[in-house]
C-alpha positions in Angstrom: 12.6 -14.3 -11.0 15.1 -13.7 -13.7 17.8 -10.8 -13.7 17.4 -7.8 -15.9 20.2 -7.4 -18.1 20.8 -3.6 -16.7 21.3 -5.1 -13.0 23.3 -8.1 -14.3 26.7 -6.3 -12.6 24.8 -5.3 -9.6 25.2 -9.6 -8.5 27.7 -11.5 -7.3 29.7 -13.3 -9.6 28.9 -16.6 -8.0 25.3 -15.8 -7.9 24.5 -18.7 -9.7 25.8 -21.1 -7.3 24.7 -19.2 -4.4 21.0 -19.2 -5.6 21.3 -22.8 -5.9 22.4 -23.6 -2.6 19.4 -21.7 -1.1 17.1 -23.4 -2.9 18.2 -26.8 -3.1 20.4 -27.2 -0.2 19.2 -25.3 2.9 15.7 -25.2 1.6 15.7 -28.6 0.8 13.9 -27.9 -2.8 11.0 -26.2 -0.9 9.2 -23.0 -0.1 11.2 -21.7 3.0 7.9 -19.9 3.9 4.7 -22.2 3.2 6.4 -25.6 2.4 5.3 -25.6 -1.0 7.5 -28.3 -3.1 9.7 -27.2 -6.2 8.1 -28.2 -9.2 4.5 -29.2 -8.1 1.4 -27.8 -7.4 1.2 -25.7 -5.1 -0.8 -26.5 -2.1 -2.9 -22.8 -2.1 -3.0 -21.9 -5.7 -3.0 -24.9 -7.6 0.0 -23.6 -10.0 3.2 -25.2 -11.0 6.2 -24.1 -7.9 9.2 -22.7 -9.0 11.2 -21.2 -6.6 13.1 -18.2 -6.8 15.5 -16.6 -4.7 14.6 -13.4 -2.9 15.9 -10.8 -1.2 14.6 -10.7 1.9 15.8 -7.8 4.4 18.1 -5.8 1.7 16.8 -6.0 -1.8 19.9 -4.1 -3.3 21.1 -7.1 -5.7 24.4 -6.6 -4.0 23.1 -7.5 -0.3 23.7 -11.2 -1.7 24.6 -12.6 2.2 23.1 -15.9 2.7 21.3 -14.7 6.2 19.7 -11.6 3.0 18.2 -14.7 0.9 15.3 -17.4 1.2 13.5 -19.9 -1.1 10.6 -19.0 -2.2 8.1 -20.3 -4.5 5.9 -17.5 -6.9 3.2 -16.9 -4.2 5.4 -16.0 -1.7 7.9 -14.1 -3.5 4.8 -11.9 -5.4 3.7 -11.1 -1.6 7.0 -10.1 -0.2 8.0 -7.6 -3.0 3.9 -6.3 -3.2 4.3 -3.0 -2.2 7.6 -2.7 -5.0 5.1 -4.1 -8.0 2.3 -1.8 -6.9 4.9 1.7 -6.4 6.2 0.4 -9.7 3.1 0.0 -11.5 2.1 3.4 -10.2 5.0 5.2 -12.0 5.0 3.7 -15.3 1.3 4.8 -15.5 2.4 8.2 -15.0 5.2 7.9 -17.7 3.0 6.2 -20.2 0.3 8.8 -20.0 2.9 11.6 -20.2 3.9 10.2 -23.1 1.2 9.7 -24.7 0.7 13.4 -24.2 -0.9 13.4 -20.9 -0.2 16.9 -18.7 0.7 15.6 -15.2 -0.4 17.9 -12.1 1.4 15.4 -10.1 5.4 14.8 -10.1 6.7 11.4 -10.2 9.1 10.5 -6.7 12.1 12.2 -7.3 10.6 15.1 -9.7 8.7 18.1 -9.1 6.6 18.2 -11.8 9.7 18.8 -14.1 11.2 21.8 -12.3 14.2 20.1 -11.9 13.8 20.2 -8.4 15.2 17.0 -7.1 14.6 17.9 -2.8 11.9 15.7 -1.5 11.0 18.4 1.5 10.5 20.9 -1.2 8.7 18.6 -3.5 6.3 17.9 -0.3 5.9 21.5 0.3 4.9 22.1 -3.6 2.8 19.1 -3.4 0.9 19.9 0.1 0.2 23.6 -2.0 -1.2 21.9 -5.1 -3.7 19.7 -3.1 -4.5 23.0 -0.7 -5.3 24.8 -4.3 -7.6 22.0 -5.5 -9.4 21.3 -2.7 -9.6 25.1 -2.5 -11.1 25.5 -6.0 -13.7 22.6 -5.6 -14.8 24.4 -2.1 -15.7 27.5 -4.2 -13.1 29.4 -2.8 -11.2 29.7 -6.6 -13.0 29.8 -10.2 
């Protein structure tokens, strides 16, 4: 997958030559998980392979260790980083609908509902208070 410009710094300078030897020397210009072969179809999905190389136990872009990295082709590298895409796609939904003027009862991780508080206990606590409200008011115990 290619490297934002933002996290550019964040790699190794010899990143380049690092990311080569994973994929064409140790893994042999295949999938290190399912076998799948650079540059063919892919035996699952039918797609042209292109592997990448992923972070597999650290994903900070400076745990660059060969033992960190493996070869993988798109499938397998779209699995492994699943739950990052999906917590991802969660937050910029909240940011685009707040600004496209949406009110958010909810904060984003690592806001309290813009109250500056930055304290993940107290932004639980707040939270756990909201939902106990809500379900509170749909009970009929609020109007």
């Amino acid at each position: 997958m290619p490297i934002r410009a933002e996290n550019k710094q964040r790699y190794p300078k010899d990143w380049k030559l690092r990311s080569r030897f994973i994929r064409f020397y140790r893994a042999k210009n295949k999938c290190e998980w399912c076998g799948a072969e650079n540059y063919k179809p892919h035996p699952i999905t039918g797609s042209k392979v292109i592997l990448t190389t992923a972070h597999v136990y650290d994903h900070r872009p400076e745990a660059a260790s060969l033992l960190n990295l493996a070869a993988l082709c798109n499938r397998c590298h779209l699995n492994h980083d699943r739950e990052k895409h999906q917590r991802n796609r969660q937050i910029n939904r909240l940011r685009n609908a707040e600004t496209a003027g949406q009110m958010s009862l909810f904060s984003l991780p690592g806001e309290c509902a813009g109250w500056g508080l930055q304290n993940p206990k107290e932004e639980k606590k707040i939270g756990a208070g909201l939902l106990r409200l809500r379900s509170m008011s749909r009970a009929g115990g609020f109007y």
